[in-house]
VEXDRENZA-553629 format. One line per field, with one value per residue: residue number from 0; residue in one letter; x, y, z of N, C-alpha, C, O in turn. Coordinates in pm, 1 decimal. Example, Ala and Ser with C-alpha at 12.3 -4.5 7.8 and 13.67 -1.06 7.14 Angstrom:
// VEXDRENZA-553629
num <- (0_1)
residu <- (a_s)
neast <- (1319.0_1285.0)
nnorth <- (-569.0_-225.0)
nup <- (780.0_708.0)
caeast <- (1230.0_1367.0)
canorth <- (-450.0_-106.0)
caup <- (780.0_714.0)
ceast <- (1320.0_1290.0)
cnorth <- (-330.0_3.0)
cup <- (780.0_787.0)
oeast <- (1423.6_1340.9)
onorth <- (-331.9_113.8)
oup <- (846.5_803.9)
//
This chain:
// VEXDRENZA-553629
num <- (0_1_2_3_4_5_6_7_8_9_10_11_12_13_14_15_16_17_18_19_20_21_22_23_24_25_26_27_28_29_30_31_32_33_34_35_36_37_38_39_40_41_42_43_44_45_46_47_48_49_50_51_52_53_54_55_56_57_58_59_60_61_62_63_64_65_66_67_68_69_70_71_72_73_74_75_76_77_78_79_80_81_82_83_84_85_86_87_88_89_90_91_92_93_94_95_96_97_98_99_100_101_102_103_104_105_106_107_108_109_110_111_112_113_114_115_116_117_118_119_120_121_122_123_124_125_126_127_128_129_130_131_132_133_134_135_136_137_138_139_140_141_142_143_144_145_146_147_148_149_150_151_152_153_154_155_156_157_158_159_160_161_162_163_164_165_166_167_168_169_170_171_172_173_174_175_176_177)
residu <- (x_x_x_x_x_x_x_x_x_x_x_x_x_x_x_x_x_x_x_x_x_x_x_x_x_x_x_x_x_x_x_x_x_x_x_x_x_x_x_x_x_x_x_x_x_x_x_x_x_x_x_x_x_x_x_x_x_x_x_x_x_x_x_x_x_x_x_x_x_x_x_x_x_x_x_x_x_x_x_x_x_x_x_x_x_x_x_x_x_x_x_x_x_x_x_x_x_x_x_x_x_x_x_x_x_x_x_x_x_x_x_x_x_x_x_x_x_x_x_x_x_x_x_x_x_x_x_x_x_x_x_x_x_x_x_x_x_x_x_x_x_x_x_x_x_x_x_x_x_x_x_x_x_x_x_x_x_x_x_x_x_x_x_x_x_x_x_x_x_x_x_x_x_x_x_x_x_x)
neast <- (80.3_208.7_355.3_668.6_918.6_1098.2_1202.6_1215.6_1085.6_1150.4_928.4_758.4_783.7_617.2_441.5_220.5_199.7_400.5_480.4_551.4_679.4_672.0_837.9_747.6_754.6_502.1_349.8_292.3_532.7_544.6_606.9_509.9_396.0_316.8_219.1_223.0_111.6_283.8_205.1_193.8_20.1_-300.1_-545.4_-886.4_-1149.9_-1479.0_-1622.9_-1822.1_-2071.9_-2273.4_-2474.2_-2595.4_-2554.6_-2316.3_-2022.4_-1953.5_-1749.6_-1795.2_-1659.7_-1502.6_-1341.8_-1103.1_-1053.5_-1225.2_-1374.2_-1618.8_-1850.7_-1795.4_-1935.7_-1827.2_-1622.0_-1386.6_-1051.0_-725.3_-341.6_-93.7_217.4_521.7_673.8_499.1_227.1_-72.7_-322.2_-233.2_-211.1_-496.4_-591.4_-477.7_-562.7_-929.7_-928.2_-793.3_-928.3_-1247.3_-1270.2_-1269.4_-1153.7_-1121.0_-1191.2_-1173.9_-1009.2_-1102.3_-1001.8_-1143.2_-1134.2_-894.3_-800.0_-725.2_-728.6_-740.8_-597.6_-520.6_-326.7_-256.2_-32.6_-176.2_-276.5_-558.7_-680.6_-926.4_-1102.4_-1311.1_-1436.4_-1486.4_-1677.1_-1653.9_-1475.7_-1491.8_-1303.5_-1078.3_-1137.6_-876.3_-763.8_-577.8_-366.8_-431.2_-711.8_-1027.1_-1312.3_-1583.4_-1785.7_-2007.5_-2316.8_-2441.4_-2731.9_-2653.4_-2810.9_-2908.8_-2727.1_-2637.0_-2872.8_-2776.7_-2539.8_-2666.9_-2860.0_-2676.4_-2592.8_-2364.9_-2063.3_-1781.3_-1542.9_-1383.3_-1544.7_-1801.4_-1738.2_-1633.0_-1869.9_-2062.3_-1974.3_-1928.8_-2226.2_-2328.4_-2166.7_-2235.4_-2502.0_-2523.1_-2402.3_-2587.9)
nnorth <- (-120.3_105.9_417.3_530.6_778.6_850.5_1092.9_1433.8_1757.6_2142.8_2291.6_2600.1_2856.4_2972.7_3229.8_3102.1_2864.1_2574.7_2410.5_2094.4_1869.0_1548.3_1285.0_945.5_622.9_316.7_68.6_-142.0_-144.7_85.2_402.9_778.1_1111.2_1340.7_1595.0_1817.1_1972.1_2149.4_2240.6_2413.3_2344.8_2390.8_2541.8_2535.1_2664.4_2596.0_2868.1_2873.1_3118.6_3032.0_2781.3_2718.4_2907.6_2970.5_3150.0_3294.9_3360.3_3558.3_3631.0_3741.1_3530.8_3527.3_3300.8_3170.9_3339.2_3406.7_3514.0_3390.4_3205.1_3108.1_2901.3_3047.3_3060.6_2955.2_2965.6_2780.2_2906.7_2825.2_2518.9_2562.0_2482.2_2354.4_2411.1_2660.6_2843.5_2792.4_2951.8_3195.9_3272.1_3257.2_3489.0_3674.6_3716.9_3723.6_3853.0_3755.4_3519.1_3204.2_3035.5_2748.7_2502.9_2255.2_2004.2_1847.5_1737.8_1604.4_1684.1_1546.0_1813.0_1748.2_1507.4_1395.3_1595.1_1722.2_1777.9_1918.8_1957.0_2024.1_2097.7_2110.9_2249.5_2276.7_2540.5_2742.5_2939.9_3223.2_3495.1_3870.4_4049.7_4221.9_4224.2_4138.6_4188.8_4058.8_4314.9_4234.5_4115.0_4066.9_4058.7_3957.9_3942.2_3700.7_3611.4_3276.8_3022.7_2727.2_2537.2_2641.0_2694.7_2423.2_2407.8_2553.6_2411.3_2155.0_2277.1_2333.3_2623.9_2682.6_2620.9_2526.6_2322.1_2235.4_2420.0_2289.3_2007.9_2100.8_2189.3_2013.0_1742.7_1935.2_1995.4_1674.3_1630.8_1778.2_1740.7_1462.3_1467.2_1571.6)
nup <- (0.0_70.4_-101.0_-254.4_-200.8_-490.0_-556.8_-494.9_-543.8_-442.1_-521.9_-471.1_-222.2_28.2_260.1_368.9_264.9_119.2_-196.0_-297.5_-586.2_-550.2_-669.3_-738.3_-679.7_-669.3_-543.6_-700.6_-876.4_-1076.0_-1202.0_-1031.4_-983.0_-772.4_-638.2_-355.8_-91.2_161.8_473.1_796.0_984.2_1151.8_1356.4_1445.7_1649.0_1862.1_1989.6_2268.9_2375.6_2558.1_2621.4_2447.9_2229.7_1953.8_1894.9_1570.2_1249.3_1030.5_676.9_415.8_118.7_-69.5_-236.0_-271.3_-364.0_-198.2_66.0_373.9_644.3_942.9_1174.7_1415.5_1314.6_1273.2_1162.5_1275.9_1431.6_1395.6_1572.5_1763.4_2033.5_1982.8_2171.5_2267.5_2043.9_1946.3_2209.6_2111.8_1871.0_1898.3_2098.1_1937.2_1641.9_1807.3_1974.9_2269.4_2542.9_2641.2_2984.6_2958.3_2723.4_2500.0_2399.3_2072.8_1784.8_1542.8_1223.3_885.7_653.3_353.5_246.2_-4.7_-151.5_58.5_350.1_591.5_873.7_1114.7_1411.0_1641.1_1850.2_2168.5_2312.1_2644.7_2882.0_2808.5_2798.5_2763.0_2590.3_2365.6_2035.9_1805.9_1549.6_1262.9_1029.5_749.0_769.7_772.2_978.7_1086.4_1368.5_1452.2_1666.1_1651.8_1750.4_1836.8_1718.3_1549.1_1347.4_1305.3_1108.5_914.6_828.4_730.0_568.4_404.2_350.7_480.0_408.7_457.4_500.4_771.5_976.1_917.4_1053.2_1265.2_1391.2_1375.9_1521.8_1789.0_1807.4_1824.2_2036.6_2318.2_2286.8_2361.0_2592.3_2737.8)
caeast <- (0.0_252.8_404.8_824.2_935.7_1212.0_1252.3_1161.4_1138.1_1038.4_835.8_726.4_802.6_548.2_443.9_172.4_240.5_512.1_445.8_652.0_627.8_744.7_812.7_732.0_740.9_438.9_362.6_284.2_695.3_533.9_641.6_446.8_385.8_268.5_195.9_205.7_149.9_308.0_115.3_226.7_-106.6_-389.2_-683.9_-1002.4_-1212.5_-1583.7_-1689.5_-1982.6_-2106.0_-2388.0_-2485.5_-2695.0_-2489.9_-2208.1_-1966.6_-1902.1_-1725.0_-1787.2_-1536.8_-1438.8_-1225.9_-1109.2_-1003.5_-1361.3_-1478.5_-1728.2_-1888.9_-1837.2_-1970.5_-1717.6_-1589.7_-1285.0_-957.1_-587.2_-253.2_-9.9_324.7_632.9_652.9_373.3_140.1_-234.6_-387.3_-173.8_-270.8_-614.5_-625.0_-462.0_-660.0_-993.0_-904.1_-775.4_-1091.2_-1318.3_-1252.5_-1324.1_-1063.3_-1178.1_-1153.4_-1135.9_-1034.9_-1114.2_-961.8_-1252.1_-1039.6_-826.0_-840.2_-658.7_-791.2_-673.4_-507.2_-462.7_-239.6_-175.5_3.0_-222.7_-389.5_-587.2_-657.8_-1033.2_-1141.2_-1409.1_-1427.3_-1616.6_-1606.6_-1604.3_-1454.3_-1489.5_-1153.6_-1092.5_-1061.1_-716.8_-741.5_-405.4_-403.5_-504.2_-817.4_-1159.1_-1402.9_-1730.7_-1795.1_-2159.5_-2333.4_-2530.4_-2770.4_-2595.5_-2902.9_-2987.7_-2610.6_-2642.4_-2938.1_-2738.2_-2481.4_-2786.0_-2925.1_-2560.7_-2569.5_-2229.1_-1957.0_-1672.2_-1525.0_-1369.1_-1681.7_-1891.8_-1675.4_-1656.7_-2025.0_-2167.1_-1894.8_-1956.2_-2385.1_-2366.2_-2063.2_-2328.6_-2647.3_-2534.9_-2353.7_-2716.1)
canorth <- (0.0_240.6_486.5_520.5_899.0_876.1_1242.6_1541.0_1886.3_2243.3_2444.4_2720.9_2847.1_3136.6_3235.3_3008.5_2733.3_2571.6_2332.1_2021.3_1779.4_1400.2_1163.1_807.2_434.9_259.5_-73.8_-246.8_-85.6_242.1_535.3_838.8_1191.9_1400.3_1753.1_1839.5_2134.2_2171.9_2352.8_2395.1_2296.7_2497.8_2511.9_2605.5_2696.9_2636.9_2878.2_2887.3_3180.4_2978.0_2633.7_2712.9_2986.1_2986.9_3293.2_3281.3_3463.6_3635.6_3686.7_3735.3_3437.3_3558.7_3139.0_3065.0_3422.4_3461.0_3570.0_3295.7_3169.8_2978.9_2868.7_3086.8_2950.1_2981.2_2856.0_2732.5_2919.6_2709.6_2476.5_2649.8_2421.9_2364.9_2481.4_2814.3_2864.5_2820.9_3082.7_3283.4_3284.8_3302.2_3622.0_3742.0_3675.0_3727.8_3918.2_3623.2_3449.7_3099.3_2957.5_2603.8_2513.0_2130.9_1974.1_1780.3_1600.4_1649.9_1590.6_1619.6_1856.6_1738.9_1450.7_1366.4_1683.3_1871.3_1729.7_1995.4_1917.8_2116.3_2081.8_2140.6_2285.4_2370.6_2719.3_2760.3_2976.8_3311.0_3612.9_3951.2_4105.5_4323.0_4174.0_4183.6_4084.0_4084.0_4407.5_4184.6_4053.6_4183.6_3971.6_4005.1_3807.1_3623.8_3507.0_3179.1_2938.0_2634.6_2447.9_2720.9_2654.4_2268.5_2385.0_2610.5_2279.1_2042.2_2290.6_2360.1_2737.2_2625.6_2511.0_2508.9_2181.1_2282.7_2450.7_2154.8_1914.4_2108.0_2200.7_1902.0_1766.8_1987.0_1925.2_1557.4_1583.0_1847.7_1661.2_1323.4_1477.0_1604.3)
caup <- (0.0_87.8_-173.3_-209.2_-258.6_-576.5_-583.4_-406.7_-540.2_-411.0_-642.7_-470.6_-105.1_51.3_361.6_453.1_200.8_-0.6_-303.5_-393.4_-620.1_-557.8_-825.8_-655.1_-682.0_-667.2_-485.6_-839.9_-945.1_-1142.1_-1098.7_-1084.9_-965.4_-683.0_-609.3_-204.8_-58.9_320.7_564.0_931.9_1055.1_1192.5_1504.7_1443.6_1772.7_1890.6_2098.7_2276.6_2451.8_2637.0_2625.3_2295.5_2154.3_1901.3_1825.5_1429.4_1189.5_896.4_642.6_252.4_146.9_-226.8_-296.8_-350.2_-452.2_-117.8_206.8_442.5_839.1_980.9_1322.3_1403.5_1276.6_1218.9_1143.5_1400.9_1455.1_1385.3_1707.6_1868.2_2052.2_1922.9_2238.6_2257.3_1850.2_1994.9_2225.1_2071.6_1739.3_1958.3_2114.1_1827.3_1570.8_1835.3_2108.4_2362.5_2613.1_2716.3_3071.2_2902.8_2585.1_2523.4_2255.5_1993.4_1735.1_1475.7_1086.5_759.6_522.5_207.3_260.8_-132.7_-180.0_159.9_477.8_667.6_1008.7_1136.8_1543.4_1642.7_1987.0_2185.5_2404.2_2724.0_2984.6_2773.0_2891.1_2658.7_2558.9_2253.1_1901.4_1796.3_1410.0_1192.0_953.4_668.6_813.8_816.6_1067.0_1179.4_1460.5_1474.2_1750.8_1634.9_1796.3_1756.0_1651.0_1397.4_1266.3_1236.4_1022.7_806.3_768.9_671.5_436.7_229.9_351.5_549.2_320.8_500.1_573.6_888.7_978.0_935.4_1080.2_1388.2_1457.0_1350.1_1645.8_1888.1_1864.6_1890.6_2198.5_2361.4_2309.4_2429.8_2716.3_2854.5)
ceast <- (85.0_372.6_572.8_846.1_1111.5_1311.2_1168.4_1195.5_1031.7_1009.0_807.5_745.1_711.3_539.4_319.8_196.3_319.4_396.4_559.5_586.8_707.2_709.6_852.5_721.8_608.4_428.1_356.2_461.7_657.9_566.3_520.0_446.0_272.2_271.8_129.5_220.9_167.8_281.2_174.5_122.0_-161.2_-492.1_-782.0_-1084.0_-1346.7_-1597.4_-1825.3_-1980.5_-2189.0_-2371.3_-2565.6_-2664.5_-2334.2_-2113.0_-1928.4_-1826.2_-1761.1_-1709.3_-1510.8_-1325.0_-1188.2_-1084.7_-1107.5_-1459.5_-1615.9_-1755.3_-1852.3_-1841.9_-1901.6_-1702.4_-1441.7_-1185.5_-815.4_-463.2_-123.8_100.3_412.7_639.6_557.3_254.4_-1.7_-268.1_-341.4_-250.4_-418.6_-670.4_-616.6_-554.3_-794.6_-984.2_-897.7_-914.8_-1220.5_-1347.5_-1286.8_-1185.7_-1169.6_-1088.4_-1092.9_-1147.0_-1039.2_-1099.1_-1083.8_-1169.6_-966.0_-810.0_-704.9_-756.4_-820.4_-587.2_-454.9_-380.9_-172.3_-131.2_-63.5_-318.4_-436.1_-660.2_-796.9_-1062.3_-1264.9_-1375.1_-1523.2_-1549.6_-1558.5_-1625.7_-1440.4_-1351.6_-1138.8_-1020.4_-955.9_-738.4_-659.6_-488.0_-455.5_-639.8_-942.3_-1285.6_-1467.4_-1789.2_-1974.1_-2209.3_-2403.6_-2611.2_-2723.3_-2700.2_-2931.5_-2795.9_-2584.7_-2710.8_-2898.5_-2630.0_-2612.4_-2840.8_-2776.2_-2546.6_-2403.2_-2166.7_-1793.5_-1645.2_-1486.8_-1458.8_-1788.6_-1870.2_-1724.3_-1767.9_-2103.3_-2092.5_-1960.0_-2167.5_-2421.9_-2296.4_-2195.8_-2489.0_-2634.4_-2487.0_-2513.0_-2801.4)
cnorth <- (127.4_277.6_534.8_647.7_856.4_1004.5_1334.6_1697.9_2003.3_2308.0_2576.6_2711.5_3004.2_3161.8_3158.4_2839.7_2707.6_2433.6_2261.8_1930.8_1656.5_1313.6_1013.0_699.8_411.6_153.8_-182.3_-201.9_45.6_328.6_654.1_965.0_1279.2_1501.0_1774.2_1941.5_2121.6_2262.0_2328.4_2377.8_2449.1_2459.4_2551.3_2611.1_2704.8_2699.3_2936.4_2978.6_3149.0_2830.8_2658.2_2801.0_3027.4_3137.9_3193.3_3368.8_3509.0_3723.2_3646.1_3610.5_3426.2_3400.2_3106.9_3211.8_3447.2_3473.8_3449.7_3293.2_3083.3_2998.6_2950.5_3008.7_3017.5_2911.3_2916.9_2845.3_2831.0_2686.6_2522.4_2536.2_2437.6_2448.0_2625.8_2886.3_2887.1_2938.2_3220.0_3323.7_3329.7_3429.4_3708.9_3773.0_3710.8_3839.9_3873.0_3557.2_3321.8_3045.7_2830.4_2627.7_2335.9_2073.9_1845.7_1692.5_1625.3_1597.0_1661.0_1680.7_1861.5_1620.0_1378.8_1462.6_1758.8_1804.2_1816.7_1901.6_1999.0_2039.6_2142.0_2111.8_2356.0_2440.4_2749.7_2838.9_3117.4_3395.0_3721.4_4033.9_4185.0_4206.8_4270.5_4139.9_4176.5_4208.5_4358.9_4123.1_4130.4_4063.6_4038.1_3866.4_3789.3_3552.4_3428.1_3069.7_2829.4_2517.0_2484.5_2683.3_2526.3_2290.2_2396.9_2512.6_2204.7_2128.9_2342.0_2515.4_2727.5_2572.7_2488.9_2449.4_2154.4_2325.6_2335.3_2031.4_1959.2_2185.0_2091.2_1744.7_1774.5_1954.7_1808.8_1570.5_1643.5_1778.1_1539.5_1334.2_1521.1_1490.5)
cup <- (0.0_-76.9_-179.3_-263.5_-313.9_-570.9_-494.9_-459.3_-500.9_-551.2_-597.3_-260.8_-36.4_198.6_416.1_371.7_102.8_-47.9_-321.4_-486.4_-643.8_-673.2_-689.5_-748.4_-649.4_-609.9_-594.4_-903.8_-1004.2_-1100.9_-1158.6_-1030.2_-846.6_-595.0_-427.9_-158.7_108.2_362.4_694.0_1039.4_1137.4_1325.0_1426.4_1595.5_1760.1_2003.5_2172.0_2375.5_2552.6_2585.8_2507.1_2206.1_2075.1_1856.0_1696.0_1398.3_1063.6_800.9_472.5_235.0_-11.5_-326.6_-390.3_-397.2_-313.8_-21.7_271.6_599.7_815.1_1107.6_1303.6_1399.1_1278.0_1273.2_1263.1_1339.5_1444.7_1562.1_1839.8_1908.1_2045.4_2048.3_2283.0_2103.6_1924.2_2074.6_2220.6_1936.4_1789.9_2002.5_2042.1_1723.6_1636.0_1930.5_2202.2_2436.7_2636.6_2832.5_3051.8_2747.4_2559.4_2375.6_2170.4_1926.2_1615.1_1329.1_970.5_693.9_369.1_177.6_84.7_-181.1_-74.2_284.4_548.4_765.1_1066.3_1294.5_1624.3_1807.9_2048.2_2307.4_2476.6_2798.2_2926.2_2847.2_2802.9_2682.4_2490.6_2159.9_1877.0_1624.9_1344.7_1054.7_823.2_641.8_833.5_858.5_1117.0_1283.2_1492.8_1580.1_1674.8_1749.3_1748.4_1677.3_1482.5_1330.9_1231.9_1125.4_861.5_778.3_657.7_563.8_369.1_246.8_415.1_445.2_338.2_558.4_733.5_1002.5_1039.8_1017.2_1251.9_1467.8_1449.8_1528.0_1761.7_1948.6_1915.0_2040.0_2280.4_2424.2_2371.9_2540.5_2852.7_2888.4)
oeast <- (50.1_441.9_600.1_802.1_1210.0_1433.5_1066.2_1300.3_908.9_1068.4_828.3_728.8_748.2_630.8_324.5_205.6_328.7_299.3_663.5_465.8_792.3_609.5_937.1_687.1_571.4_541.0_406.5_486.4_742.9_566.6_458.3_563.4_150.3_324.2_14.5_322.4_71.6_314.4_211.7_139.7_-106.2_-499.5_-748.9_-1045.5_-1388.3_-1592.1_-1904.9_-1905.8_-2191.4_-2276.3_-2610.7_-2726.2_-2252.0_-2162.6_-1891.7_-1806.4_-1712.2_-1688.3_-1503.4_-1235.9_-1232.8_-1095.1_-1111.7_-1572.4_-1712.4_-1657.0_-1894.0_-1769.3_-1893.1_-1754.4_-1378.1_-1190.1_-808.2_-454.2_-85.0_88.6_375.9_623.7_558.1_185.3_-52.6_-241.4_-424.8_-336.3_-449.3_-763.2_-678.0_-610.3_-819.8_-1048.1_-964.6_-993.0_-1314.6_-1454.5_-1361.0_-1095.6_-1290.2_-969.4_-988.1_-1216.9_-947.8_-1164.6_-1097.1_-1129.7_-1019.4_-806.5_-633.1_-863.1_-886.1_-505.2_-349.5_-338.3_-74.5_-232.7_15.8_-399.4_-353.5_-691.5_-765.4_-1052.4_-1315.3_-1294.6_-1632.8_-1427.1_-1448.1_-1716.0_-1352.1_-1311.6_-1196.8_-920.8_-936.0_-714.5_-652.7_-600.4_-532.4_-680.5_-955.6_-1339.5_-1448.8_-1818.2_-2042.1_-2164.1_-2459.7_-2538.2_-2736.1_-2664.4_-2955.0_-2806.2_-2513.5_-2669.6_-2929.6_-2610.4_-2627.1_-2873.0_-2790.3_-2482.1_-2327.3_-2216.3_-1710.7_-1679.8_-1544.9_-1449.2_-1833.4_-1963.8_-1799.9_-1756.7_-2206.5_-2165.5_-2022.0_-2218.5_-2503.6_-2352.5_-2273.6_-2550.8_-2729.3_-2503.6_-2531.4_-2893.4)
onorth <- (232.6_196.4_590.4_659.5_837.7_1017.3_1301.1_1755.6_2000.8_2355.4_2669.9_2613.2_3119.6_3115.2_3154.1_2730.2_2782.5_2381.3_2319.2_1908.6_1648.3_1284.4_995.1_697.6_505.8_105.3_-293.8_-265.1_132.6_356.5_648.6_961.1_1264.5_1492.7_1749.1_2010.2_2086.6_2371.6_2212.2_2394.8_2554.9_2346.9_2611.0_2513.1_2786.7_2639.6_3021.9_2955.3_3228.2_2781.3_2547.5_2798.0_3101.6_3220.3_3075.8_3462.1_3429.4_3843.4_3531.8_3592.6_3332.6_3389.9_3057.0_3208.7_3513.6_3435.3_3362.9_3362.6_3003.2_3094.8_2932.2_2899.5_3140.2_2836.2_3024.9_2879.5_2726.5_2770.3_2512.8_2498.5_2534.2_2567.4_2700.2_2974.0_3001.7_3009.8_3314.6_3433.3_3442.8_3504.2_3812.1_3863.1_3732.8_3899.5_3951.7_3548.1_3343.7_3016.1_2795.3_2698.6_2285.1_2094.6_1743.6_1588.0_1730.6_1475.2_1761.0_1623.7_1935.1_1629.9_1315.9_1421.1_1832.6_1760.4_1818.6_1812.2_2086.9_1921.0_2244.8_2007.1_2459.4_2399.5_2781.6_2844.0_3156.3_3411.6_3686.5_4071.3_4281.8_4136.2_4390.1_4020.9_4299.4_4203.3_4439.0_4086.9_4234.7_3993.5_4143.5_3747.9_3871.9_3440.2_3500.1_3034.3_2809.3_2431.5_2427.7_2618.7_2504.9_2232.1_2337.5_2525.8_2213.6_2069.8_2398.6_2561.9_2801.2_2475.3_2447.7_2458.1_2073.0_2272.8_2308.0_1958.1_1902.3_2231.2_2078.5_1682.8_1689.4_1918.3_1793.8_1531.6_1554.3_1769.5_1500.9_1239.4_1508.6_1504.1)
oup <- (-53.6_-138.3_-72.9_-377.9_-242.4_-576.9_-435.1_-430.4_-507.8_-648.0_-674.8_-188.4_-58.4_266.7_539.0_427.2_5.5_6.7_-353.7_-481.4_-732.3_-738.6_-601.8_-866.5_-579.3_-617.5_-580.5_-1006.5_-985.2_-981.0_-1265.0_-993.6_-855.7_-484.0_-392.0_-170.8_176.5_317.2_710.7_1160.0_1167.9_1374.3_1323.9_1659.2_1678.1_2111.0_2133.3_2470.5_2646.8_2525.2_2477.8_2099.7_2128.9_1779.1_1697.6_1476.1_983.5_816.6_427.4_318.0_-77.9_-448.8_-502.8_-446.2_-351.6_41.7_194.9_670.9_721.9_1164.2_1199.8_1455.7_1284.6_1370.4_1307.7_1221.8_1498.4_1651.0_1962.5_1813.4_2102.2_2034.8_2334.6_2095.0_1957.0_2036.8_2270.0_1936.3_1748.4_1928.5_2049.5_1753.8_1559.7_1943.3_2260.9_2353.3_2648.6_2821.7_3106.1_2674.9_2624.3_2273.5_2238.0_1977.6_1580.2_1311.1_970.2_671.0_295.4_86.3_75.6_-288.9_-86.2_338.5_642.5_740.6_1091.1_1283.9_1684.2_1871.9_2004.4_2391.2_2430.5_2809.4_2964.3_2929.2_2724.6_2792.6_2539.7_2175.6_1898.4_1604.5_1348.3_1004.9_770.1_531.4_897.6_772.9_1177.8_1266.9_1553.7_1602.4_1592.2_1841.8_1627.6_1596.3_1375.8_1226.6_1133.8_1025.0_758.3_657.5_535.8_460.8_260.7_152.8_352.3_388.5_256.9_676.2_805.3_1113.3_1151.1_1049.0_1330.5_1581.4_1515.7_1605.4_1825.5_2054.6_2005.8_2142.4_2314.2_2530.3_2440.1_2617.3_2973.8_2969.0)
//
């Protein structure tokens, strides 16, 4: 099953992601080709203002061309531990500290092209702070009912994998914990 890297080259090196592309072996002997983009992994954060209320964000994302609600997010610091990334990104994005930050579970995003992991937490225990967001960033922070945000998953208004992953998550942990 597993894949043998022949070659290894960079293509492109930026500031949140480089591009290589490996020429590999095959388990049948073929060789063949494969485009990887390295990411230094990311958090995303649920947090809930109440036991039925989500902070969101709202934010331009020019990749896909549109508005999107999402769970606040962002990418790790070199050697920077997930739950630091976490509250720091929270704060930042939101203007929110959490008492607890409780780690949910952790996924690839891409795993056919991107070594990215991204590190999914939930946030209780908010405390109001001042949004801090980086001079490139323009966030609007949303409260949601988290029910009414499962809905907007289930009907396709939500399309952000991250997003989805970790509200759909956070409702079942929630509901089966009562």
């Amino acid at each position: 099953m597993r894949e043998q890297v022949i070659r290894s080259e960079k293509i492109f090196e930026g500031r949140v992601v480089n591009l290589r592309v490996d020429t590999i072996r095959l388990p049948n002997g073929r060789t063949s080709q494969r485009e990887i983009v390295e990411h230094r992994g990311a958090v995303a954060i649920v947090p809930l203002l109440d036991e039925e209320t989500v902070l969101m964000i709202r934010q331009f994302r020019l990749a896909v061309n549109e508005v999107l609600l999402e769970v606040p997010a962002g990418t790790l610091e070199p050697n920077e531990p997930p739950i630091v990334c976490a509250a720091r990104e929270l704060e930042e994005e939101t203007g929110y500290r959490a008492s607890t930050l409780r780690p949910l579970f952790s996924q690839y995003l891409a795993p056919g092209y991107s070594q990215e992991i991204l590190h999914v937490f939930l946030a209780q225990g908010l405390e109001k702070t001042a949004q801090r967001t980086e001079e490139d960033e323009s966030v609007e922070v949303v409260p949601v009912p988290l029910a009414r945000a499962v809905e907007l998953v289930l009907s396709g208004e939500i399309r952000d994998a991250k997003t989805i992953a970790a509200l759909l998550v956070t409702y079942y942990l929630l509901t089966s914990e009562r």
